[in-house]
N, C-alpha and C positions, 0 to 999 in steps of 0.2 A: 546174890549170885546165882542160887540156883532157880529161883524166880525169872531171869533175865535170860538164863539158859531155856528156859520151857518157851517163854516168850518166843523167843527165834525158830526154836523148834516147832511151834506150832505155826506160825510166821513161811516158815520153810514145807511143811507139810503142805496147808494152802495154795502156797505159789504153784507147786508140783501140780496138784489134785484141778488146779484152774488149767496150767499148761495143757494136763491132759485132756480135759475139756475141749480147749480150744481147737486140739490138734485132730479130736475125734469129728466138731462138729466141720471142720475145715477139710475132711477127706474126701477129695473125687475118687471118682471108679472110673476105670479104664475100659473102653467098651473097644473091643479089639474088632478086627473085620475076620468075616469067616471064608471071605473069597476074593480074589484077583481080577479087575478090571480096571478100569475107567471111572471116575465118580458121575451121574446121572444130576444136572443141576435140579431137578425138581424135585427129588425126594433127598435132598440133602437138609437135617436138622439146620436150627436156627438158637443159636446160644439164647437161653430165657425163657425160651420154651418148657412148658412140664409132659413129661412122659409119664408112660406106665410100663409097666413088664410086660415085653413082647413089644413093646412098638417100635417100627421101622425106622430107622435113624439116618440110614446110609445107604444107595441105592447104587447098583454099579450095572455097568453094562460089560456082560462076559459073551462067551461065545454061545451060550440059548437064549440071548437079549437083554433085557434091564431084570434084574434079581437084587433082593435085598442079603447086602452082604453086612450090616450092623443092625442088629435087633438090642434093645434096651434089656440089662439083665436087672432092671431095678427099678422101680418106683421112682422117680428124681426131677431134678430141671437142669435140663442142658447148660451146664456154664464154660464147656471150649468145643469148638467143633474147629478140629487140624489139617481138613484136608478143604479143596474148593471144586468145584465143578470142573469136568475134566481132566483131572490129576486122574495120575494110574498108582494105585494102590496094591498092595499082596497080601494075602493073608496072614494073619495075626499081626499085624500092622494096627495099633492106638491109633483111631480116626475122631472120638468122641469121648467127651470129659462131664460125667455125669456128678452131682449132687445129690448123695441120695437124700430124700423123705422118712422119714417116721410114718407109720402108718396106725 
């Protein structure tokens, strides 16, 4: 009985310790926009793409011209990009759904 009891218990522990796992390695990050415009279709990411920190994600056209309103806060690969060319955006607005890397 108490043999069968540890069994599950350790059974139960694993499942947990895997769940967690999965849920760490499956986190996107949220790359919000720092500014209001227009999206700029040519410097708009491409899901699958790999970044680095600092790279330009998201390009918007404001009132002093084309300015990058999403810069990469993370090492990663592009896996959602939520807006399209010519969408008008506001800041702090989720435009970009990064994966991050280990380094």
């Amino acid at each position: 009985m108490l043999r069968k009891r540890n069994i599950l218990l350790i059974t139960a522990v694993l499942l947990i310790a895997l769940a967690a796992w999965v849920s760490a390695a499956t986190h996107l990050v949220d790359q919000r926009s720092v500014l209001s415009g227009k999206v700029v279709a040519k410097s708009l990411a491409v899901p699958g793409t790999s970044v680095r920190e600092g790279d330009v994600l998201v390009v918007v056209d404001s009132i002093t011209g084309p300015v990058p309103a999403v810069r990469s806060t993370a090492d990663g690969i592009v896996r959602e990009v939520l807006v399209s060319a010519g969408d008008a955006v506001q800041a702090g607005e989720v435009l970009v759904r990064l994966e991050p890397v280990s380094k």
